[in-house]
Backbone as a ProteinNet text record, in pm:
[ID]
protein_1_A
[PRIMARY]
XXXXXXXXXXXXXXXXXXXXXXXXXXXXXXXXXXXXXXXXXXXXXXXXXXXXXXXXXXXXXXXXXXXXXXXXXXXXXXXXXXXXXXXXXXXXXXXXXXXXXXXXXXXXXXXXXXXXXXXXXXXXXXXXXXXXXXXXXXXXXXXXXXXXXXXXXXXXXXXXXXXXXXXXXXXXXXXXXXXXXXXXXXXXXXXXXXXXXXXXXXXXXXXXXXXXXXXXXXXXXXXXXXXXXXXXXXXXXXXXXX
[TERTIARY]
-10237.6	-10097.5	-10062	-9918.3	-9899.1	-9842.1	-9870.6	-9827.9	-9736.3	-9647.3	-9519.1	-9508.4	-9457.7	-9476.5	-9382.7	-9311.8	-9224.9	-9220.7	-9067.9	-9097.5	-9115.3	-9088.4	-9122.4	-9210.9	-9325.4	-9393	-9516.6	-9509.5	-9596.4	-9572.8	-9448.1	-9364.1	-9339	-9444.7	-9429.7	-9568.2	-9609.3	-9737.1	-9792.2	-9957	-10062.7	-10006.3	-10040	-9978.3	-9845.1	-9792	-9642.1	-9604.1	-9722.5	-9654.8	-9692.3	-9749.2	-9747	-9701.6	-9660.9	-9576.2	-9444.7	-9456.8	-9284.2	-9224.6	-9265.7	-9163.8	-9096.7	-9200	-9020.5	-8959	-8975.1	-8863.3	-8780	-8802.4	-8736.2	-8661.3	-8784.5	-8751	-8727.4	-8694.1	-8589.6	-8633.5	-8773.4	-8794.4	-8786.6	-8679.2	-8640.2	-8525.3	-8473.8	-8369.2	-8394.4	-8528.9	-8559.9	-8643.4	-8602.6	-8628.6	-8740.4	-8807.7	-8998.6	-9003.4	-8937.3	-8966	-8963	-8878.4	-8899.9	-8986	-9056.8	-9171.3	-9263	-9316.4	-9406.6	-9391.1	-9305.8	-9272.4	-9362.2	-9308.6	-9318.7	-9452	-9507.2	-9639.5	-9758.9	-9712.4	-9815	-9849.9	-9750.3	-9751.4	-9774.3	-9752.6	-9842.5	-9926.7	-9963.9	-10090.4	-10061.4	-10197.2	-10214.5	-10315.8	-10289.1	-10375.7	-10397.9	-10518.3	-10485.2	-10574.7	-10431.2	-10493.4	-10490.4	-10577.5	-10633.4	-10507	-10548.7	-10427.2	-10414.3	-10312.2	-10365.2	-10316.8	-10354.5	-10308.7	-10192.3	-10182.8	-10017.1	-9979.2	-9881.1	-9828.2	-9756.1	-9669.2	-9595.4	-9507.3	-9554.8	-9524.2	-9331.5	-9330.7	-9195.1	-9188	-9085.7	-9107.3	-9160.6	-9260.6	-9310.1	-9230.7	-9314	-9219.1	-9267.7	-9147.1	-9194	-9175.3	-9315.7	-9390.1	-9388.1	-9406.6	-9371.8	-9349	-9331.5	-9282.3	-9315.7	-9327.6	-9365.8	-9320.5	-9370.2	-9343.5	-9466.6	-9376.6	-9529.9	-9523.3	-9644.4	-9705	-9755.1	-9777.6	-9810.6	-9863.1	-9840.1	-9863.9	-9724.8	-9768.7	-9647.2	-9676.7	-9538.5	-9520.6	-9451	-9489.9	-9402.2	-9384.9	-9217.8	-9159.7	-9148.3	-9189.1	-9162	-9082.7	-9022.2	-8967.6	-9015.2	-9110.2	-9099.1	-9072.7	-9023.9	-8922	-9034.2	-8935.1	-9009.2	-9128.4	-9095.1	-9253.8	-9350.9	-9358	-9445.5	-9407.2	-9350.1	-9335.3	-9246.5	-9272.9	-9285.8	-9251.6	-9126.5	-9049.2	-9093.1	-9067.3	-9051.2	-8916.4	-8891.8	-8742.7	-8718.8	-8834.7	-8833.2	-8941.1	-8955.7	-9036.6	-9009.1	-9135.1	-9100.7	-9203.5	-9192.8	-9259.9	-9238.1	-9314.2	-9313	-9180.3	-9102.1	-9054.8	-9043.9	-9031.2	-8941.6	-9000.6	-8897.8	-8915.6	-8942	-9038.9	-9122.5	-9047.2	-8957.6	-8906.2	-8804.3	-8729.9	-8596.1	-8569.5	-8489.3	-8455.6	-8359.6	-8330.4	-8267.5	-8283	-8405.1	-8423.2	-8557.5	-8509	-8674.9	-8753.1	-8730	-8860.1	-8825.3	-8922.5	-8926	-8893.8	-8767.2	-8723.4	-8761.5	-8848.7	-8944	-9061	-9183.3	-9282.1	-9342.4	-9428.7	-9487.9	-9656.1	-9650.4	-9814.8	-9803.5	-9960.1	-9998.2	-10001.5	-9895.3	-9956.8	-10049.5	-10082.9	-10160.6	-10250.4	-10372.3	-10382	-10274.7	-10236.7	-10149.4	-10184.3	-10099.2	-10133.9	-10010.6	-10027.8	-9902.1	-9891.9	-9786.3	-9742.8	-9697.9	-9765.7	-9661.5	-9707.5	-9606.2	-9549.7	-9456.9	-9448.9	-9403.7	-9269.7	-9270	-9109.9	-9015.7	-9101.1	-8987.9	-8964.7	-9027.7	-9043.3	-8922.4	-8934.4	-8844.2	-8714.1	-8678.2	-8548.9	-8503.3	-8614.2	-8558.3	-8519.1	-8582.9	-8508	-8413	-8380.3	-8259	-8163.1	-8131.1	-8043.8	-8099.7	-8142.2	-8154.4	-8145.3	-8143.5	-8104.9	-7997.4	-7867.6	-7774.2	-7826.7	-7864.1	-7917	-8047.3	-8115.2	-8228	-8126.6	-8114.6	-8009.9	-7925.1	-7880.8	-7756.2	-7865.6	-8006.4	-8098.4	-8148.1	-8164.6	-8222.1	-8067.9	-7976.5	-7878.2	-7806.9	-7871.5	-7841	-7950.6	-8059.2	-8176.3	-8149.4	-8096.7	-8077.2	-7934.4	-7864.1	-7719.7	-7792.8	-7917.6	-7941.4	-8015.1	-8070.8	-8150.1	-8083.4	-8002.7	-7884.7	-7794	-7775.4	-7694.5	-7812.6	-7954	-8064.8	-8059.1	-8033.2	-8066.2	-7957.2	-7832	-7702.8	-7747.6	-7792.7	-7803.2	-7917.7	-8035.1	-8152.1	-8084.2	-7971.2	-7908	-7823.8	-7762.1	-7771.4	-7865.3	-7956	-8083.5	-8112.9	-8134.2	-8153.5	-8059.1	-7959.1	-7879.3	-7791.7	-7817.5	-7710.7	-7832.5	-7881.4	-8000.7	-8078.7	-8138.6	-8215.9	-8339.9	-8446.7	-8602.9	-8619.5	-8623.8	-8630	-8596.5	-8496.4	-8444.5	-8449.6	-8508.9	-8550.8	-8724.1	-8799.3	-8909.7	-8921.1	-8798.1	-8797.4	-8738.1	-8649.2	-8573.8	-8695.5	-8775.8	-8894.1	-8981.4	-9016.2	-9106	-9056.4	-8912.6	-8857.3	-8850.9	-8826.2	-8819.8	-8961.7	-9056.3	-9224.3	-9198.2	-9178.5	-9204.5	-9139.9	-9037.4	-8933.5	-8951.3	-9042.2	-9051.7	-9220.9	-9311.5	-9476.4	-9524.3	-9469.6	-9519.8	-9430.9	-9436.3	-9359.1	-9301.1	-9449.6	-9418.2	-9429	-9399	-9298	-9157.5	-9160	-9020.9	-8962.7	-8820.4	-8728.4	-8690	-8666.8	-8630.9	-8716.7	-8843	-8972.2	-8935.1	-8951.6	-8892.2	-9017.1	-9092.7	-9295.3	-9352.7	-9400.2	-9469.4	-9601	-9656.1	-9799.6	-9844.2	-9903.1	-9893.7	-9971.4	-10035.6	-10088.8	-10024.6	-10010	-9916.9	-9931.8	-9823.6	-9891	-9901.8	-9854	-9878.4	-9927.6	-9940.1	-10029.9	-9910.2	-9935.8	-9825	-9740.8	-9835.6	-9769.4	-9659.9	-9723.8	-9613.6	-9445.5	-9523.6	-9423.3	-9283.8	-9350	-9270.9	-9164.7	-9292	-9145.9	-9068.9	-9148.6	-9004.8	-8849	-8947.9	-8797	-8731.2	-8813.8	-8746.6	-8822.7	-8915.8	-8971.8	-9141.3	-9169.6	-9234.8	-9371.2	-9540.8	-9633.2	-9622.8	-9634.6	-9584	-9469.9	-9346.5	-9237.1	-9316	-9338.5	-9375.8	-9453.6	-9565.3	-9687.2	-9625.3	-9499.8	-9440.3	-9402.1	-9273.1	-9158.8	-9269.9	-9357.5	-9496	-9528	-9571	-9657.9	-9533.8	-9434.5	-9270.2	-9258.5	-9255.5	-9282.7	-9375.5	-9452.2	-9578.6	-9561.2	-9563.2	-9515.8	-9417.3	-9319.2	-9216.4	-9197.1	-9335.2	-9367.5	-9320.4	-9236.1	-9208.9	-9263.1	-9394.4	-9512	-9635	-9684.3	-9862.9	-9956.6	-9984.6	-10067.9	-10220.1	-10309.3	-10451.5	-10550.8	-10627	-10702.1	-10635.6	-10513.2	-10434	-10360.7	-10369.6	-10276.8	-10213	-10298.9	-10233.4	-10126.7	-10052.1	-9914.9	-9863	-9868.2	-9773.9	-9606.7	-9548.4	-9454.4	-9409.6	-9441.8	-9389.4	-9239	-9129.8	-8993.1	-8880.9	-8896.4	-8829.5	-8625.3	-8655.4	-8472.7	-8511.5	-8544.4	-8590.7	-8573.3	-8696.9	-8724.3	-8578.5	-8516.7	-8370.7	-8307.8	-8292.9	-8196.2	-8203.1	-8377.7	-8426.1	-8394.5	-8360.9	-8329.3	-8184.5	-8083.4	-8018.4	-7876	-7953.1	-7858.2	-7742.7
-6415.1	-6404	-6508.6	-6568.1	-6685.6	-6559.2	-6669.1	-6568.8	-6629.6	-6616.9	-6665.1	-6727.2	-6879.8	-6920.6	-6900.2	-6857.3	-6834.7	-6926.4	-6951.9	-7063.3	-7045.4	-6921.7	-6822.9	-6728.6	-6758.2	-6639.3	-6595	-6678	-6640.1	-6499.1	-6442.4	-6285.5	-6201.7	-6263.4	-6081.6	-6084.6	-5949.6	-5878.7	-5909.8	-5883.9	-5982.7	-5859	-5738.4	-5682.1	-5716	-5746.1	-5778.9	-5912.7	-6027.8	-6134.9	-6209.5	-6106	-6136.4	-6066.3	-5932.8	-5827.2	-5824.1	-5805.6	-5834.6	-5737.4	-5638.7	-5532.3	-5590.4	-5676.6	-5761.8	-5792.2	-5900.1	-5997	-5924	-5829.3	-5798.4	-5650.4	-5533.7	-5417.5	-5350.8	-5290.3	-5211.3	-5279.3	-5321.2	-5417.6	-5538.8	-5575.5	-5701.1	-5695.8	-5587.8	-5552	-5591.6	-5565.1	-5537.4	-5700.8	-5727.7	-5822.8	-5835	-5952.3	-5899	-5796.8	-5792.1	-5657.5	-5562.3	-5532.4	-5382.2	-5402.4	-5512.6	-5522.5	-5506.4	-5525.2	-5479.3	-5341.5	-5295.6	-5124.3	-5054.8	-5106.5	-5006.9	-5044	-5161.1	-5168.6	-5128.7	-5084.4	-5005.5	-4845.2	-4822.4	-4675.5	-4663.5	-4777.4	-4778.1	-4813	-4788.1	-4821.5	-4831.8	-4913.2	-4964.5	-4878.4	-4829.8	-4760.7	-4792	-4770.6	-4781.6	-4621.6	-4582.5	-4459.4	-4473.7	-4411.3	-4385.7	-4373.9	-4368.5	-4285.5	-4153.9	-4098.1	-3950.7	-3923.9	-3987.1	-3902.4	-3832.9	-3744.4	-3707.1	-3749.8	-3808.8	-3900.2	-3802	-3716.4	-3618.5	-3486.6	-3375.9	-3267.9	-3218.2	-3174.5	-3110.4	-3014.4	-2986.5	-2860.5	-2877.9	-3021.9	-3002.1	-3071	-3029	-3071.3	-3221.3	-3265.5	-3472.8	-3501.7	-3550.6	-3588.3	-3732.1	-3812.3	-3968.1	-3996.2	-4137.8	-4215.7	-4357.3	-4388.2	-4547.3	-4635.6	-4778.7	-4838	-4917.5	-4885.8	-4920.3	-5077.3	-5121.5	-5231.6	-5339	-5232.7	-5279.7	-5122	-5160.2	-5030.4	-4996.8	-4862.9	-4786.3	-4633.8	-4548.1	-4467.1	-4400.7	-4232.9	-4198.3	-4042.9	-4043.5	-3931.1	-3814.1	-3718.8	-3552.1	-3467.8	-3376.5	-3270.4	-3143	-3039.9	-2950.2	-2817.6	-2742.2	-2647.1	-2498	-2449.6	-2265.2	-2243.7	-2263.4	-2193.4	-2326.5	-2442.8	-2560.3	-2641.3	-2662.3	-2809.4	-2870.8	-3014.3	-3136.8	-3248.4	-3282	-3387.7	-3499.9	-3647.5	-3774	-3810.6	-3843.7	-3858.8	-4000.1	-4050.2	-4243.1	-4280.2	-4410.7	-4531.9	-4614.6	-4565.4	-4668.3	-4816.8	-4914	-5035	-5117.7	-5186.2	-5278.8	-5340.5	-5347.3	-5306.5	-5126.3	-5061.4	-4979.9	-4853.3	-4796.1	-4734.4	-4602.1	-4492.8	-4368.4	-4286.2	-4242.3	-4100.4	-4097.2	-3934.7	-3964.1	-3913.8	-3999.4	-3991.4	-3879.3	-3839.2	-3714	-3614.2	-3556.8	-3456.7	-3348.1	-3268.2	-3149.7	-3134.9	-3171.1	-3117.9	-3212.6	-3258.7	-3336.9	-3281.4	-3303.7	-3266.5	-3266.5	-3407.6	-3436.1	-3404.9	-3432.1	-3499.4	-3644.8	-3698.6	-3847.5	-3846.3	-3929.5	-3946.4	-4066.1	-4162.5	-4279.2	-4301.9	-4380.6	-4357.5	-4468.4	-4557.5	-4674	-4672	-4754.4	-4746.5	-4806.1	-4737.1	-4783.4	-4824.5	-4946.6	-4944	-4911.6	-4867.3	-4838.7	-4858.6	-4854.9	-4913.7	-4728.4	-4684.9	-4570.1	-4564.4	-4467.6	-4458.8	-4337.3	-4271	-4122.1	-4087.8	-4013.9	-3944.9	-3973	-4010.5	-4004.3	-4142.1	-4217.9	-4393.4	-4422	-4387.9	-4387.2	-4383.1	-4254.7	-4189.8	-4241.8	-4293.1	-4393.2	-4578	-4571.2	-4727.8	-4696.4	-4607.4	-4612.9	-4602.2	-4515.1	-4544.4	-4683.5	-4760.6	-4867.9	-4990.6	-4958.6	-5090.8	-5042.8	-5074.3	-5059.5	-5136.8	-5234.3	-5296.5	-5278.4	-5170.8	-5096.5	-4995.2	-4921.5	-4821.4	-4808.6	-4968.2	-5025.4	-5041.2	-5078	-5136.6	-4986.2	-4893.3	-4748.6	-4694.5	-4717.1	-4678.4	-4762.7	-4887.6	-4957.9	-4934.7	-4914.7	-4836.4	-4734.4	-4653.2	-4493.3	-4475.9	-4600.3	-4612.9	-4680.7	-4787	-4848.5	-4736.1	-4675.7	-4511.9	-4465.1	-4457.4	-4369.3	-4453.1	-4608.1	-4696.1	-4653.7	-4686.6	-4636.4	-4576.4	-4395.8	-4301.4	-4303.2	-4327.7	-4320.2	-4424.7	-4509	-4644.7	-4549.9	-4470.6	-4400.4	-4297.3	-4229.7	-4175.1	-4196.8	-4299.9	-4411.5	-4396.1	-4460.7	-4457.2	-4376	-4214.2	-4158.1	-4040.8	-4104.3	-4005.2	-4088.4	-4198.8	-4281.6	-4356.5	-4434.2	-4524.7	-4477.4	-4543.6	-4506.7	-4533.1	-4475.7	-4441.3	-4602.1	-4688.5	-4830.5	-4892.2	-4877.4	-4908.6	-4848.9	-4755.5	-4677.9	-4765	-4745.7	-4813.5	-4929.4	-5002.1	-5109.1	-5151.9	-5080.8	-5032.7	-5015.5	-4949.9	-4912.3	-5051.6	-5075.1	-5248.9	-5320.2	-5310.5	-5441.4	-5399.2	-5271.7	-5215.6	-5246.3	-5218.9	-5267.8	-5384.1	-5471.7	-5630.1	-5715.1	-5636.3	-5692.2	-5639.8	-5543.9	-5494.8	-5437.4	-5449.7	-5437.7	-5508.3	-5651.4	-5763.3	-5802.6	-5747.7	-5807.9	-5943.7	-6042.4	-6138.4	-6239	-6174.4	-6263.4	-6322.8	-6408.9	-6513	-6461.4	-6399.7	-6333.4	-6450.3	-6602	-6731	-6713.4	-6638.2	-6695	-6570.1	-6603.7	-6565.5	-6493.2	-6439.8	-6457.3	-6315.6	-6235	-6113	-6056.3	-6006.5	-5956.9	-5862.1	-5730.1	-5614.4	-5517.9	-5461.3	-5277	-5207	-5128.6	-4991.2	-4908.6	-4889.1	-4815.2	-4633.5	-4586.8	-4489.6	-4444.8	-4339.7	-4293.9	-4280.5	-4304.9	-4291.4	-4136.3	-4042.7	-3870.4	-3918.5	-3965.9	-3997.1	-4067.9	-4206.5	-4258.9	-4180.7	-4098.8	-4024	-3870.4	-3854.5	-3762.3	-3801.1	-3955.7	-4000.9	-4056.2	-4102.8	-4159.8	-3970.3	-3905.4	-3792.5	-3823.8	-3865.2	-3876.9	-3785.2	-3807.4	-3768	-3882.8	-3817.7	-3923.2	-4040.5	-3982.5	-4040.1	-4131.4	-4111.9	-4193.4	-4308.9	-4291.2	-4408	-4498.2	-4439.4	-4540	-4592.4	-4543.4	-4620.5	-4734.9	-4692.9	-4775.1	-4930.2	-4930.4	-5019.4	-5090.3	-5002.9	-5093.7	-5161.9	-5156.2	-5188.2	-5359.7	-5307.2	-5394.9	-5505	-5473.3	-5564.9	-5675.7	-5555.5	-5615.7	-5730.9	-5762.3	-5801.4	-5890.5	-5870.6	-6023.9	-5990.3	-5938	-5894.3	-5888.9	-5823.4	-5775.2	-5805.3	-5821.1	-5856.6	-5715.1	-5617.7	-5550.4	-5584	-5552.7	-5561.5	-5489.8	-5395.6	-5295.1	-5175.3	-5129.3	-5037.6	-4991	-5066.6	-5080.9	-5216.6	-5340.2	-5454.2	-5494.7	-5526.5	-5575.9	-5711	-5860.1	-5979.3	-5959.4	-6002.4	-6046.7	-6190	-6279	-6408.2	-6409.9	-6369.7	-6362.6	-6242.9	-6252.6	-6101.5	-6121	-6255.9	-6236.2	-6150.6	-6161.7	-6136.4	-5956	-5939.9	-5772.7	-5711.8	-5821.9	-5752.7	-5740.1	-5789.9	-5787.3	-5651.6	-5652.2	-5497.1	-5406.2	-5394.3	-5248.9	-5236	-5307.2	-5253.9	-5312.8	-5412.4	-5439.9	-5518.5
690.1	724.3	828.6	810.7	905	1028	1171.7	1304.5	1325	1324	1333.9	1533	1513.4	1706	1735.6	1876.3	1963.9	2035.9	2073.8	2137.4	2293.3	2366	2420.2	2437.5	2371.7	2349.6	2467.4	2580.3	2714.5	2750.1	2767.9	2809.6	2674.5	2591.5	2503.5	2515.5	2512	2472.4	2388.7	2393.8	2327.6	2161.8	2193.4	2085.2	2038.5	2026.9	1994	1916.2	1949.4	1931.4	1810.1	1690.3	1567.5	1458.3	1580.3	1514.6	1398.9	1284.8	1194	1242.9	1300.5	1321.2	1455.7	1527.2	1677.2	1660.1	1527.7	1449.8	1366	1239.4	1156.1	1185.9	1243.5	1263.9	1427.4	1416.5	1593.7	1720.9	1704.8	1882.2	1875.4	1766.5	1785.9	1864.9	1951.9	1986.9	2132.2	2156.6	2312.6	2388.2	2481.4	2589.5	2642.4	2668.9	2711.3	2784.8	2917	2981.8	2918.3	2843.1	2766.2	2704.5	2606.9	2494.9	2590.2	2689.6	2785.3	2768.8	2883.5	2871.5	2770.8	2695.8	2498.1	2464.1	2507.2	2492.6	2561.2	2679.7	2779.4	2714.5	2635.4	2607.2	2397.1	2378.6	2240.9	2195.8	2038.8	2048.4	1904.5	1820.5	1690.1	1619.3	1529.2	1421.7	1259.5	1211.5	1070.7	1022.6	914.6	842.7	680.3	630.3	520.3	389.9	254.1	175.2	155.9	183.1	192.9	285.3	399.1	565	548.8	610.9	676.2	812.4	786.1	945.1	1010.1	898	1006.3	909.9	973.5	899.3	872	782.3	726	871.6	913	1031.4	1120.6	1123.9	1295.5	1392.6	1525.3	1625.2	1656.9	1693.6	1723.6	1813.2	1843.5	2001.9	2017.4	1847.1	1878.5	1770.3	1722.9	1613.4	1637.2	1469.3	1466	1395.2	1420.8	1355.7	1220.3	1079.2	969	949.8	1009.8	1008.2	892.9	806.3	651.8	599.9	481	384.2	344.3	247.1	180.4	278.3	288.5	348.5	236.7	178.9	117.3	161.1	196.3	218.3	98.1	162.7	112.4	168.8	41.9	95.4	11.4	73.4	7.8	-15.5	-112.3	-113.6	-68.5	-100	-54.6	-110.1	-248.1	-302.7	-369.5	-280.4	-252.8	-341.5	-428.3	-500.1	-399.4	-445	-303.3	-432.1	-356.6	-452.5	-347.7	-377.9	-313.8	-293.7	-200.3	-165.2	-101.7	-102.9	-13.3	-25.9	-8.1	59	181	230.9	370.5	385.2	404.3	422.8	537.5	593.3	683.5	696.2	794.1	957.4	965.3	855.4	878.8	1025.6	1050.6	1138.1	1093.1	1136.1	1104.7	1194.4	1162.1	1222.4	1240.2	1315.3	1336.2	1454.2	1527.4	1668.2	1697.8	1822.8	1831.8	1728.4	1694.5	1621.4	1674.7	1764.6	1796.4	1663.2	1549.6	1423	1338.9	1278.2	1157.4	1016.2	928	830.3	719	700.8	569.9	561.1	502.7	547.3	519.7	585.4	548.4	514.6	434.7	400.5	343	382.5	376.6	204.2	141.9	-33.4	-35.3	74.1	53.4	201.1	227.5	372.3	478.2	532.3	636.1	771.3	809	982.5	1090.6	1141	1245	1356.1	1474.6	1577.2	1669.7	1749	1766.8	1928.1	1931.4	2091.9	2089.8	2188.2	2244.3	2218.3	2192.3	2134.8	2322.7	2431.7	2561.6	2543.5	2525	2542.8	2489.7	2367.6	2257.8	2311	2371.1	2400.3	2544.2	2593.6	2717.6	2681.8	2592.4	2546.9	2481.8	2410.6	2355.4	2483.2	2583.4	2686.6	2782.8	2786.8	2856.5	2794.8	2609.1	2518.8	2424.8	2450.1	2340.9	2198.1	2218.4	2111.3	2035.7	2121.7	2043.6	1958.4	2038.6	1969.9	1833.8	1850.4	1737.7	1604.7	1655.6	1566	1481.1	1531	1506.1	1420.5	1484.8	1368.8	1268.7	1239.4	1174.7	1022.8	1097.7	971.1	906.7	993.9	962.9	875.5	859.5	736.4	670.9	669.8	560.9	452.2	540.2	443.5	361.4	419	377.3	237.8	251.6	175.9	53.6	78.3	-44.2	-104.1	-10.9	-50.8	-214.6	-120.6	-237	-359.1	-312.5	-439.6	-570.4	-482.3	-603.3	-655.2	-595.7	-693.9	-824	-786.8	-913.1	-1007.8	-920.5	-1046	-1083.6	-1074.8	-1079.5	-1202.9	-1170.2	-1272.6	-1338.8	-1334.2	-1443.5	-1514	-1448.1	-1525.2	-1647.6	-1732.6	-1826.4	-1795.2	-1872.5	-1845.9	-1795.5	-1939.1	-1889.9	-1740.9	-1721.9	-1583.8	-1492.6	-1505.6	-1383.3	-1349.4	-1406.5	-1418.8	-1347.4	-1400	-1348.7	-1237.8	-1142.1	-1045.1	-952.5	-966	-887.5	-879.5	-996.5	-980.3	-887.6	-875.2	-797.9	-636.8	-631.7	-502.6	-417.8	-550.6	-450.5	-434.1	-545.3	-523.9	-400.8	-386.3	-260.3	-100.4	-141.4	51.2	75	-67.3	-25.1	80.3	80.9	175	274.8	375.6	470.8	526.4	506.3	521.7	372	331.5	159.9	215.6	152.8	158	30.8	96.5	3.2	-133.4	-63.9	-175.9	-296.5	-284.2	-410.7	-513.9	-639.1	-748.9	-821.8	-738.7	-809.5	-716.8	-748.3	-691.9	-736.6	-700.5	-670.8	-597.6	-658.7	-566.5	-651.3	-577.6	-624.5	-620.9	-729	-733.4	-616.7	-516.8	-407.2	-445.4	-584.1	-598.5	-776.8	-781.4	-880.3	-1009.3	-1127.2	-1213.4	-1211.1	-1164.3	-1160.3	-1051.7	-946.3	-818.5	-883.2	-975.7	-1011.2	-1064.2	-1167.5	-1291.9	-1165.9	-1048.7	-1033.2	-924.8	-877.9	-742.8	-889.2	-1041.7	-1084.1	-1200.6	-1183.5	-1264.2	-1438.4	-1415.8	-1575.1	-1606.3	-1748.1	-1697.6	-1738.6	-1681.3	-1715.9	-1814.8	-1849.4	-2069	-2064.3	-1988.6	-1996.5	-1916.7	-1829	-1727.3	-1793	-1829.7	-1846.2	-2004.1	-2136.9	-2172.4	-2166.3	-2052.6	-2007.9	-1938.2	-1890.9	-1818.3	-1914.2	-1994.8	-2168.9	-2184.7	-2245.5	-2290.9	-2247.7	-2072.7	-1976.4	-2008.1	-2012.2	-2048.7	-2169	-2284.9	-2415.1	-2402.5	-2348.2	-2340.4	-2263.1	-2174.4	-2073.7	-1951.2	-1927.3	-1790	-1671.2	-1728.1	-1587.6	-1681.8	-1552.9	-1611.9	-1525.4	-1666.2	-1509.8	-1564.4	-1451.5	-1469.6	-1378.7	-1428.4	-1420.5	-1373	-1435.1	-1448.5	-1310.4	-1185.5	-1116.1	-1054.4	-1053.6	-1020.4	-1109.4	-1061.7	-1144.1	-1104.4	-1161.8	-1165.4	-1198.8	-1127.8	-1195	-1174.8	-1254.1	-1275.3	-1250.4	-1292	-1271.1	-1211.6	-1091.2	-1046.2	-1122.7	-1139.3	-1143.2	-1312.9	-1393.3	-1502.3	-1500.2	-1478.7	-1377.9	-1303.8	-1238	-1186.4	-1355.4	-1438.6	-1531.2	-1574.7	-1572.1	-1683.9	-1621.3	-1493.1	-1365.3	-1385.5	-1446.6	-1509.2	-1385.2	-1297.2	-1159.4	-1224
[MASK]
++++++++++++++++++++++++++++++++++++++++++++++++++++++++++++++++++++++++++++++++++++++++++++++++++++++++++++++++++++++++++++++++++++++++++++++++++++++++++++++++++++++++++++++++++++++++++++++++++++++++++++++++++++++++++++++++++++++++++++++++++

């Protein structure tokens, strides 16, 4: 991965200063002194696939930022089925501010690494950076601009384009440091085709279809039943139905 130089970069933290989440996601908001601050009190982890980062109902003590990997949100109902309701990827931010309990849950669908720090840290930069702040609610409408856009997909789209709605969504935010200009992607499925079929409402069988279809048709190249090419994303946008 390239480390991106500052031309400034003596006054940020040794943690910080190859960080995408300073540049792209919420502590790009904050001034070395605060990137100090926030860095005395966080810390870097990498967890497994599988983990749970943070429970439906529990109470939140801190939050982070995902470093690389896929993050996929749950919600599940009374008598345990557990729908997918998001993806989170590198900048994005892991949690929700002003909230005593966590509403969803999260688990690693890929290995993940993360950035985290204390639910007070948190709530003290937000009153000492308007522009942290603006940055945390500027995510929290883009969620939201998503959430509305997968409903779209979700209830207007066809099997095909749903499929492919999802391809493009990995291809465009798996890699953080991808250059949005390049027309060319490369990536592991960060989840299991069951996962696939009920974040798009299908079922096994449709998916691993709508994929072959894909394939057939040149679209995607997969190989050893989760790597996937795509030579032409504008292509892939056509088939999502955008």
């Amino acid at each position: 991965m390239t480390v991106r130089q500052d031309v400034h970069s003596d006054d940020i933290p040794v943690l910080c200063q190859s960080c995408e989440a300073r540049h792209r996601g919420v502590c790009g908001a904050l001034d070395p002194d605060q990137l100090v601050a926030l860095a005395r009190s966080s810390s870097k982890h990498k967890v497994e696939p599988g983990a749970e980062l943070m429970g439906d109902a529990e109470a939140i003590h801190s939050y982070s930022n995902v470093l690389s990997g896929v993050v996929k949100l749950t919600k599940t109902l009374s008598d345990g089925r557990q729908q997918i309701v998001g993806l989170q990827f590198a900048p994005d931010f892991l949690g929700r501010p002003l909230k005593a309990e966590n509403v969803i849950s999260a688990e690693a669908a890929t290995a993940v690494s993360l950035c985290s720090f204390p639910k007070v840290t948190i709530e003290r930069m937000m009153k000492e950076s308007p522009g942290f702040e603006r940055r945390l609610f500027s995510q929290a409408l883009s969620e939201l601009d998503e959430a509305r856009g997968w409903m779209v997909t979700l209830g207007r789209k066809t099997a095909s384009e749903k499929v492919a709605t999802f391809l493009l969504m990995i291809a465009r935010n798996i890699d953080p440091t991808r250059d949005p200009a390049v027309n060319f992607a490369a990536f592991d499925l960060p989840l299991t085709r069951a996962d696939i079929a009920d974040f798009l409402g299908l079922t096994i069988e449709t998916v691993s279809r709508q994929l072959t279809r894909l394939r057939t048709d040149d679209v995607i190249r997969i190989e050893n039943n989760r790597h996937v090419t795509v030579e032409n994303l504008s292509r892939l946008e056509r088939r999502s139905g955008a």
